[in-house]
N, C-alpha and C positions, 0 to 999 in steps of 0.2 A: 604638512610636511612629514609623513608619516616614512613617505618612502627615506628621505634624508638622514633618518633615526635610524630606522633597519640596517642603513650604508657604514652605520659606525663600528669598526670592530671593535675598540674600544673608548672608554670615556675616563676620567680623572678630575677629581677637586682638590685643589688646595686647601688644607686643613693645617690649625696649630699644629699639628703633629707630624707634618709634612704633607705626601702628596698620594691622596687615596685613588688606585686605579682600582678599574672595573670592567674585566675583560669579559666581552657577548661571544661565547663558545661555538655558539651556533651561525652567528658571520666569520667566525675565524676558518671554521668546520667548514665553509662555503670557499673561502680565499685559497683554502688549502688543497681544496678537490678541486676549483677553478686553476690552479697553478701546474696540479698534476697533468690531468685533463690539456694542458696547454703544452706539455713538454714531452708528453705523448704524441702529441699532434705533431710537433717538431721531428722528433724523432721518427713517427712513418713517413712524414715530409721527406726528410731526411736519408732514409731508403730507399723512397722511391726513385729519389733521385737518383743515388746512386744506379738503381737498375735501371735508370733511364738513359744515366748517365753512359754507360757500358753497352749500351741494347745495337747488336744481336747479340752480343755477347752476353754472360753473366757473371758475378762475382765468383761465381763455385770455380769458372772455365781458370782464374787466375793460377789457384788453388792449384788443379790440375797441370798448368803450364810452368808454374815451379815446381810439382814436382818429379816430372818429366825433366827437367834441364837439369835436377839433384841427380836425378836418376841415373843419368848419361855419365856425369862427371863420376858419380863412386861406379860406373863402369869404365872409368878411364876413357870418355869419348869426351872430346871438344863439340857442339854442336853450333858454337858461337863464331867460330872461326879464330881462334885469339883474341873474342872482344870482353870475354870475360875476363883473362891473365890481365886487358890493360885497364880494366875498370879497378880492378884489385891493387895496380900499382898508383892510382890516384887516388885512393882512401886512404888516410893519417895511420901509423903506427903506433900503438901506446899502450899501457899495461891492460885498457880493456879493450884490444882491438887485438887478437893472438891474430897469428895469419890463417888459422882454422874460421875464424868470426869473419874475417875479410872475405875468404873464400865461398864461404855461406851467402853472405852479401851481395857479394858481386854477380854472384848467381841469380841470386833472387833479385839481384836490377837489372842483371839482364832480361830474364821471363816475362818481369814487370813491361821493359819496353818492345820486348817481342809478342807479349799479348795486345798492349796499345795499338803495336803495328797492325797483325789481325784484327782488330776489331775496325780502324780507319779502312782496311782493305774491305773489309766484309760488307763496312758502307757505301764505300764508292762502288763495290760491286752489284749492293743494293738497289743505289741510285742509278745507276745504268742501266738496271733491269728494267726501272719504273719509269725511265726515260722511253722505251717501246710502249709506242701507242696505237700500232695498227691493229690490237685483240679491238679496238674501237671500232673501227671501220667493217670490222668482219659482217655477211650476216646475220641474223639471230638464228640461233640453233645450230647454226657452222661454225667448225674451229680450224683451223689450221693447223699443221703440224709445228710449225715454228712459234704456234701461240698458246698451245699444248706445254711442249717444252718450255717454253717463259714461265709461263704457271708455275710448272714444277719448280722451277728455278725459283721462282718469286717465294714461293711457300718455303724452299729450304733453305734460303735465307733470309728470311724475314721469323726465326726464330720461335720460340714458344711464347704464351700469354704476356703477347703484349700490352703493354700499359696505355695510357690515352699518348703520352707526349713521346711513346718509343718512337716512330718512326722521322720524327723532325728534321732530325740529321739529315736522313737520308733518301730525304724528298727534294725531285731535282727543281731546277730552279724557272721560272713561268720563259721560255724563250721568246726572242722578240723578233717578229716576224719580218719578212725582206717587204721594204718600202713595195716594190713588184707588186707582188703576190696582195699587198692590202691594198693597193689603188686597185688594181683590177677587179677582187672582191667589191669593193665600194663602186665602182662602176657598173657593175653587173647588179648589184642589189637596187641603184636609181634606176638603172633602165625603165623598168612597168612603169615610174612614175613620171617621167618625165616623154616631152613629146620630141619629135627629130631634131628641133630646133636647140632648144632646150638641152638635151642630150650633147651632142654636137660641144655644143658652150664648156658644158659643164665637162668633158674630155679633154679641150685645150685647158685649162683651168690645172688640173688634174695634172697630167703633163708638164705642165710649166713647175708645178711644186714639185716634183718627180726629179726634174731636170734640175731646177733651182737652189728651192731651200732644203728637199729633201734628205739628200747625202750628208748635210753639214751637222741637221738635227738627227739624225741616226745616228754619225758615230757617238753623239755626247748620249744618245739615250742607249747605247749596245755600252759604252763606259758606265754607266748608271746601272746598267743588268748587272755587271761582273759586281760591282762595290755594293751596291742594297739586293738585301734576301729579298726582294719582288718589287721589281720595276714601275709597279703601277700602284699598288695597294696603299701606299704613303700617301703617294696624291692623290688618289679617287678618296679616300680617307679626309682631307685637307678641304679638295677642292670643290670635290661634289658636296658635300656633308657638312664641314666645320667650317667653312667659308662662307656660309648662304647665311645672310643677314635677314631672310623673309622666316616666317612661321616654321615650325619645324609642326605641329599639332596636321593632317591632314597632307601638308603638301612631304612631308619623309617620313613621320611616325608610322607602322602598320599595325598590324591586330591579329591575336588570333582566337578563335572560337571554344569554348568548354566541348563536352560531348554533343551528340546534334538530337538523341532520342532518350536518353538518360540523367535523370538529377539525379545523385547516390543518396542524396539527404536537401531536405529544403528548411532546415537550421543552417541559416547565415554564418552563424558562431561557426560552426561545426564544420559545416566545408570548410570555413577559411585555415580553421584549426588542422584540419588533416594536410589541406594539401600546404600551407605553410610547411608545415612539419616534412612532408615529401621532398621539398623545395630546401629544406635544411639536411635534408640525407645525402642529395642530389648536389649540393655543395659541398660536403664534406669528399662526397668521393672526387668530385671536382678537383678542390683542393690538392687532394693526395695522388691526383693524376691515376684513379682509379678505376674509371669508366673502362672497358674497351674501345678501341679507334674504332671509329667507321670505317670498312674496307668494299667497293666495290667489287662483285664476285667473288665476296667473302675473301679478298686476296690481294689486291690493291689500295691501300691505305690513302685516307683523303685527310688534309693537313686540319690539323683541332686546333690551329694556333685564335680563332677568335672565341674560340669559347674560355679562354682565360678572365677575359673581359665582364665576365654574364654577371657576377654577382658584384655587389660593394662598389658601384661604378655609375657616376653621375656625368653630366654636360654639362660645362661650366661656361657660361658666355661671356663673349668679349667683344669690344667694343669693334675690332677688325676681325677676329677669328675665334672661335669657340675651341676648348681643348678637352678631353677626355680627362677626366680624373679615376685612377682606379688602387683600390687600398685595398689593403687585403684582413683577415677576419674581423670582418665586425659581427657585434654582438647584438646590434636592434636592428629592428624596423620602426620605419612611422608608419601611421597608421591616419586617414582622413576620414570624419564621418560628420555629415549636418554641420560642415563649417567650421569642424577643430581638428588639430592635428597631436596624436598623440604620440608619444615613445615605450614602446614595447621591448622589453629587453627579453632577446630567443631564449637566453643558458638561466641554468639555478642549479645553483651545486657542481659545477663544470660540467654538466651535459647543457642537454641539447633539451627547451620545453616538449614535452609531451602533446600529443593533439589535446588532450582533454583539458592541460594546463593553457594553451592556445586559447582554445576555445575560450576558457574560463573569461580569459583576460581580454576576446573580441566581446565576450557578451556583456561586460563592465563598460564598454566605451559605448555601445548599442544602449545599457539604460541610461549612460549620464547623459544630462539633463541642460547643459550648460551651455548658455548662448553664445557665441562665438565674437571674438575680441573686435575692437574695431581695427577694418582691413581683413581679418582673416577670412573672412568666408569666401574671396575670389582671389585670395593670395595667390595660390596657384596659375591665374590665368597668365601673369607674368612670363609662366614658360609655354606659354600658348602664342603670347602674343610676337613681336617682332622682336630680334633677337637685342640690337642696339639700346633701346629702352629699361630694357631687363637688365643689359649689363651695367648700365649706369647707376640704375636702381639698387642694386645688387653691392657697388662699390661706396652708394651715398649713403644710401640707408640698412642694409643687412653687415656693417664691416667693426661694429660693435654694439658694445651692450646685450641684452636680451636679443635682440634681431638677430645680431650676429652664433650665440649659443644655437637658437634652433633651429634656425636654417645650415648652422652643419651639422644637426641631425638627423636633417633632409636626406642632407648630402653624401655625409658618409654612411647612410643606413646600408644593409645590403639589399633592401629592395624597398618598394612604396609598395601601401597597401590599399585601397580605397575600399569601405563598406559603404556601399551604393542604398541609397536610398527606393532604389526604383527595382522594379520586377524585369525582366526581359528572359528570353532563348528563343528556340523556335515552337511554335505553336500554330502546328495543322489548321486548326480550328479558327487561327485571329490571322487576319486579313497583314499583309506584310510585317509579320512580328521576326523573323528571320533579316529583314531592312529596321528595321528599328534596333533589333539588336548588336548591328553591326557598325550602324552610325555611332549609338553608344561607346560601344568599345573602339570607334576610332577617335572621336572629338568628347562624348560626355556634355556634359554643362559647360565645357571650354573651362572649368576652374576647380576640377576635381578627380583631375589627374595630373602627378610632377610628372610633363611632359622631358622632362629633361634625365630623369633617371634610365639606367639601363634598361628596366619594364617596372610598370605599374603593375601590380593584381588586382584584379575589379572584380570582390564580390557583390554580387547582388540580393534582395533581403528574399528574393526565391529561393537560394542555394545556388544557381547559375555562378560561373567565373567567363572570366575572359581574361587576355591581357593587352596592355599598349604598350609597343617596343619602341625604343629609340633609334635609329638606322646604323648611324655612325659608326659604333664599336662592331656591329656584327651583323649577318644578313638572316633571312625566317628563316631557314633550315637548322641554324645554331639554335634561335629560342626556341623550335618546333621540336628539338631533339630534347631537352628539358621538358619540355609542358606534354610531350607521350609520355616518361618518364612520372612526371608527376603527376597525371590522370590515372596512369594502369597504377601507384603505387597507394593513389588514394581509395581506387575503386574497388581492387583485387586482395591489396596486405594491410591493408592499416581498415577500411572499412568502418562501420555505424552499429551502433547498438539500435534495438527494436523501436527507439524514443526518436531515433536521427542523431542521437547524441554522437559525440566521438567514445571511443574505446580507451578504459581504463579508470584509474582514481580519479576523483578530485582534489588539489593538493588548494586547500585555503589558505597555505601558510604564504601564498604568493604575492612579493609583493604591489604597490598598483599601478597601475599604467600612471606615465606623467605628461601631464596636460602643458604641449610648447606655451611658452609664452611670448607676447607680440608686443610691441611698441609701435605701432606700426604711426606716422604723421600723416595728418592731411594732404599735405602736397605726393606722398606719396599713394595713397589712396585713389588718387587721380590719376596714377601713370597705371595703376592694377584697373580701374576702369577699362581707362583707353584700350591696354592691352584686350582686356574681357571684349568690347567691342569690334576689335580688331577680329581677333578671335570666331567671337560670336559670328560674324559676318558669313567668315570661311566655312564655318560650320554649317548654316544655311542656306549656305548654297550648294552642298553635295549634295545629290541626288544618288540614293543607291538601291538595289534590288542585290537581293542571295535569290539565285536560283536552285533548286534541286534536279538537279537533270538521270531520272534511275527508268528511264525508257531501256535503256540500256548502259553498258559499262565497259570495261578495261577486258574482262572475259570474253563481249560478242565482239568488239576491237579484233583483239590478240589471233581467232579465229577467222579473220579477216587476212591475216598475215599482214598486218601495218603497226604501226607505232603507235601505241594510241595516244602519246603527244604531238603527232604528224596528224595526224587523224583529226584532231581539238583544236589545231590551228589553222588544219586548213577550212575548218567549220568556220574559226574566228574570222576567216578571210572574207568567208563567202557571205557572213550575216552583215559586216564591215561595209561591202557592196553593197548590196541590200537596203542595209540602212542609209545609207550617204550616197549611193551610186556612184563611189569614187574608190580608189586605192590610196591607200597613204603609209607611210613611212610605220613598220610597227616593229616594236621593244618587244624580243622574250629574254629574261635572265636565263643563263643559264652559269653553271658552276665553273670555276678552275679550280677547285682546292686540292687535286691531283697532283697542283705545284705546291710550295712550300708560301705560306703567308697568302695562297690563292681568295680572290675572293669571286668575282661574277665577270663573264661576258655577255656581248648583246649578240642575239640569235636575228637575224634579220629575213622577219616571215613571210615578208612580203617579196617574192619571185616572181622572174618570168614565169617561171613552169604553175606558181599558185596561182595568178593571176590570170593564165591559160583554162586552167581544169575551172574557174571560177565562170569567166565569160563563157564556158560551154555549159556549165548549170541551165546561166540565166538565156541562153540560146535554146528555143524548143525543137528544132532543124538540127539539134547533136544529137545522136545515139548513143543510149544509157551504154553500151560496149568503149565509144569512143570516150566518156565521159569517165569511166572508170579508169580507162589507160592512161589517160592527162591527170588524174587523180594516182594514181600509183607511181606516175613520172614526179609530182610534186611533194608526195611523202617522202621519198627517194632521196630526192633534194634537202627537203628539210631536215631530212637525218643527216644526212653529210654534212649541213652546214652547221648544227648540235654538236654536232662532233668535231670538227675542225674549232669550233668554241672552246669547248671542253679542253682541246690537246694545243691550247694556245695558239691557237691561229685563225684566230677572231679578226674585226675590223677595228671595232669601235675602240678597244682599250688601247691599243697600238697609235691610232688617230689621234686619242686625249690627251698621251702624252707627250708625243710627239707636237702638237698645241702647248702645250706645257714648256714642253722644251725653248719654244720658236718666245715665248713670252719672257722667260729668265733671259734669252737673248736676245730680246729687242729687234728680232725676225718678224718684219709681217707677212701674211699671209693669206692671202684670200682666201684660198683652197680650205685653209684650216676654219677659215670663220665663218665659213658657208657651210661646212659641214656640222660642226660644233650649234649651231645657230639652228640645224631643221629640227622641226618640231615633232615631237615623237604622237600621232594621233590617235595609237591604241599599242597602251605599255601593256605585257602579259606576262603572267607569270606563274608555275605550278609550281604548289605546294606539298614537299616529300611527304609521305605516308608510312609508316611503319619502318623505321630507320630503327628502331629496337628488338623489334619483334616480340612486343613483351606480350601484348594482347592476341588470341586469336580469332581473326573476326571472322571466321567460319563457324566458329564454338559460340562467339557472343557475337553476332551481327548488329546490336543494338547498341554497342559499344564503339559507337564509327564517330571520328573527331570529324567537323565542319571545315575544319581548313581556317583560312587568312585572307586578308585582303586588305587593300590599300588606296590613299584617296587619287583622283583622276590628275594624272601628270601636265596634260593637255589641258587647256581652257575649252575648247572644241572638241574634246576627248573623250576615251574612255578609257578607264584602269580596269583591269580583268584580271582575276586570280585564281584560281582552280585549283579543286583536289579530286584526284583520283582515288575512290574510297572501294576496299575491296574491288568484287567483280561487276556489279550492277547500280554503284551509282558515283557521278561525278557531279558537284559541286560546284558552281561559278558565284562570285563576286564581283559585282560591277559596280564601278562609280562613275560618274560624268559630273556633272553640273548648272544646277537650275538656270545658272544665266545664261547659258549659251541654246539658242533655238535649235541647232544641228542634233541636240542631243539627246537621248529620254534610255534611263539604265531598263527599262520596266520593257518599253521596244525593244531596246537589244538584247534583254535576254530574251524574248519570243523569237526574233532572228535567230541567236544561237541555236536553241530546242529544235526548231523547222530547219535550220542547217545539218544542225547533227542526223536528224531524220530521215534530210533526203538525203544523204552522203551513205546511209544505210542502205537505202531503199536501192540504191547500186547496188550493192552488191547481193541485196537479195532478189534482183530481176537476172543477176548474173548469175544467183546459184540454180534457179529455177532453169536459167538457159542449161545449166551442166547437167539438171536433173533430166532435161528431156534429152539432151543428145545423150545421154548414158541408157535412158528407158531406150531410145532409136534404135541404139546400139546393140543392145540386150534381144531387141523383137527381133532383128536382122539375122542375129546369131540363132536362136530358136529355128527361124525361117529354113537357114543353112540345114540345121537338122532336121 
């Protein structure tokens, strides 16, 4: 109890003489600079607001706007119209109130609400600006004059160094699309899949909810837009996420990957130590709302509101619905290794640990020695397993005593930490070690990752990291815009001494990590079984392959003049084929946060026009000319339909709610439950790349992250996740699953590779065709002379 002693600031005995105290200078010396340390924090808090508060405005603008209105008045001008003479007549008269003090006052409440005013205007004019969304629709490398001008507009109001949370206010709101416009979309996206007959059905069907129930659940969900800041994001929040009583480990949790060519250091301690500590900077400016917004075209602000969420934030289950719990600074982490769970306290002395103090304290828990309690070593699987079991568990046995202590240390840590027992990354040389490392960091042992916290970090005893995210609070671009962040901050400013070691002293005076303790019963031990088995099951049956696909990249794309996410999907389509000789129903995420509280829409990539350029692939009787033009017709497509996503006028999230709707009012619906009900047979989804722009991977090409991926949505499916890395190489993640015969991740990524190939191979029999009729051309011209 060594640590218990150190906590004492002071101590005292009763003595004949009365009562002898004994004050430890050096825990006082700690309370004192943690107290400072804390009201500092408050305080930039505390400003930030403000100037977040005020933004575009700023506090100086006040300052100036009073004294402009003083100015006017000792020039004998009214600028208030008479509202200042009658602000002056309703403030009290009395010895410290001359009518000189009145008149000063009333001035300065007027300015006060004359700047209010401007700054409300400045927003609304904000949000109007960022209400145009056809700079979207434009060509690439074409602008308009009317989107030129917006620009300009947008940048001269949208003020100087904005803060993370400045543009909030003045992001307009997710609109909700006309019944119209979304059954025709959703009728047009079945078509490929459905036959005359079939089609036919599903249009009456269609129709009759249009006619029916449709108008009545619109106007409750267009009343639902005006009163909730986003219409959808509460429920997809509830209903996709907090709702689902099956496994959150594999079927919602995703992953993302360390660097794919680079370990900085293969001291366990030491990574963990650095990038902890990156991960505690990256909070701090969190906190303080100090990051920069992400802005599209450097210029259009995309809503930060789930990155609130990212740190000190757990899933707490229930026995109908799970809820989000989120607290704000905590001061540990736990920490799992060989079956124990320890408590790590980040601060000493009101900072922040150092890496090398980090370090210190992972590499104490790496020698302890000590066998793990009974129950604890598959404690964890609990939040692997199915959600109802855990929550009952959770209220029998974790709700006092011991149990209850550190399991809310679990809970309110600000992150989980896992030092992994096992080696993994990618390795050239070892046969699917890039599929092993990925399964790792999606499921693990099923009992050595709290599945339930906002991310795990998973270091590995290589030096390798990874992380496992939780869905619910936030989607991979939030934890992806962190984990750049705390890669380029471990790789590039905090860095390794020549040993792997971290950088700086050693402070011994630290005190030592504290070992949870358990209580854990028999009967309880048996429901962590079950779960573990549960678990275990799901875990074995994923089937996954990372591919590296660096034949080519985003560079040979781009010069192609195509999208090179039109480009990756329409590969996706044609290997889909291929593999199943079938077309089926497919998922891509794509963003809203352009609205306020935005989080994803579904991009639906399956077209007539993809499904056209696909069957003339696999037709030898098409000409590579005709093949390319059906191929340009369906990039074309899928760009508009990316973007009608993006600018809220999507299908899917309009549909869910509107579902949603028809159920709070006891409307049934066919239309809804047929659609709600299709199975999504290939979910896809790209993972943003260089959202900071802290690294440059033309300088350091070696320093390229692997991307993310997720487990297979489908029973009969596959989950695809891709990153776009620099210019020359893209990334896939695939998962399926061993029990379904339809499926093999190891084929489909060989289908990808030979899709992406021949989808090339167009357009290099097309540049060849340009190169001779130009040579033709050239000899003709000579000829003439």
């Amino acid at each position: 109890m060594a640590e218990a002693h150190q906590a004492v600031g002071f101590q005292f005995t009763v003595t004949p003489d009365g009562i002898d105290l004994h004050l430890s200078r050096e825990v006082l010396k700690h309370i004192y600079l943690s107290g400072v340390t804390s009201w500092i924090k408050r305080a930039i808090r505390f400003k930030n607001g403000i100037l977040t508060g005020v933004y575009p405005a700023s506090p100086s603008s006040w300052l100036i706007a009073v004294i402009a209105i003083m100015s006017t008045m000792y020039a004998r001008i009214d600028p208030s119209l008479g509202m200042i003479d009658t602000i002056k007549r309703t403030l009290p008269v009395s010895d410290y109130m001359t009518v000189q003090t009145q008149t000063v006052l009333s001035a300065i409440l007027f300015a006060t609400g004359l700047w209010l005013s401007l700054i409300l205007m400045l927003r609304y004019i904000l949000k109007a600006l960022l209400s145009y969304h056809a700079w979207i629709f434009e060509s690439h490398g074409k602008m308009s004059f009317c989107t030129k001008l917006w620009l300009s507009l947008v940048k001269m109001f949208s003020g100087r160094r904005p803060l993370l949370y400045s543009f909030q206010a003045s992001l307009p709101r997710l609109p909700v699309p006309s019944v119209d416009d979304t059954i025709t979309r959703y009728l047009e996206s079945v078509r490929p899949l459905l036959d005359d007959e079939q089609y036919n059905q599903m249009e009456v069907v269609a129709n009759d909810f249009k006619r029916d129930e449709a108008p009545k659940l619109q106007k409750y969900l267009i009343l639902k837009s005006w009163w909730a800041t986003n219409y959808v994001s509460d429920w997809w929040e509830e209903y996709i996420y907090l709702r689902g009583r099956s496994p959150i480990m594999v079927n919602s949790n995703f992953y993302a990957m360390d660097l794919l060519y680079v370990i900085p250091t293969h001291r366990q301690a030491a990574r963990a130590g650095n990038v902890v500590h990156a991960m505690l900077q990256y909070r701090r400016k969190l906190e303080r709302g100090e990051h920069a917004p992400l802005r599209a075209l450097g210029v259009v602000p995309m809503c930060s509101y789930q990155m609130e969420r990212m740190f000190n934030t757990t899933r707490i289950p229930g026995i109908e619905t799970d809820f989000v719990q989120h607290l704000s600074d905590r001061k540990h982490l736990v920490v799992y290794h060989k079956g124990r769970f320890f408590k790590v306290w980040l601060y000493y002395g009101g900072r922040h640990l150092w890496p090398s103090e980090l370090e210190t304290q992972f590499q104490r828990i790496l020698d302890d020695t000590t066998e793990p309690q009974p129950g604890e070593l598959k404690l964890a699987a609990l939040t692997a397993g199915n959600r109802v079991p855990w929550a009952r568990s959770r209220l029998k046995y974790f709700s006092q005593g011991v149990n209850k202590a550190s399991l809310e240390a679990i809970e309110t840590s600000a992150f989980f930490l896992t030092l992994d027992d096992e080696a993994h990354g990618y390795d050239p040389d070892k046969l699917r070690s890039l599929d092993l490392y990925a399964k790792s960091l999606l499921h693990g042992k099923c009992y050595d990752r709290w599945f339930d916290k906002s991310f795990t970090l998973i270091a590995y005893k290589n030096g390798k990291l990874g992380v496992n995210a939780e869905h619910s609070w936030a989607d991979a671009p939030i934890v992806g815009h962190m984990w750049e962040y705390v890669l380029a901050t471990d790789c590039f400013h905090l860095g390794y001494t020549e040993e792997g070691h971290c950088k700086g002293d050693i402070n011994k005076g630290l005190p030592p990590t504290a070992k949870l303790q358990w209580d854990i019963p028999l009967e309880c031990q048996e429901v962590i079984e079950d779960s573990y088995m549960v678990a275990k099951e799901i875990a074995d049956d994923v089937d996954f392959h990372g591919c590296l696909f660096d034949e080519f990249g985003k560079g040979l794309i781009k010069k192609s003049r195509t999208s090179p996410d039109a480009f990756i999907q329409l590969a996706l389509q044609l290997a889909q084929f291929r593999d199943k000789g079938e077309f089926c129903l497919t998922y891509e995420a794509s963003m809203t946060r352009m609205f306020r509280e935005g989080r994803t829409e579904t991009v639906r990539s399956c077209t007539i026009e993809s499904t056209a350029f696909v069957r003339a692939m696999q037709d030898k009787n098409t000409k590579s000319a005709q093949r390319l033009d059906l191929f340009r017709k369906a990039a074309d497509k899928h760009q508009n339909m990316y973007r009608l996503a993006m600018t809220g006028s999507g299908i899917d999230r309009h549909l869910f709610c509107l579902y949603i709707m028809s159920k709070y009012l006891n409307i049934d619906s066919p239309f809804l439950k047929q659609v709600l009900s299709e199975p999504w047979r290939l979910s896809t989804s790209q993972t943003p790349q260089q959202q900071l722009n802290m690294v440059d991977i033309n300088k350091f090409p070696r320093y390229v992250g692997a991307g993310g991926g997720f487990g297979p949505v489908a029973d009969d499916g596959y989950g695809v996740s891709y990153i776009i890395v620099g210019e020359n190489l893209i990334t896939f993640h695939i998962s399926s699953k061993f029990s379904s015969p339809e499926t093999d991740s190891y084929r489909f990524g060989q289908n990808i590779r030979q899709a992406m190939l021949d989808i090339r191979a167009l357009f290099d029999q097309n540049d060849k065709k340009e190169i001779l009729e130009n040579s033709r051309k050239l000899c003709h011209g000579f000829r003439s002379l």
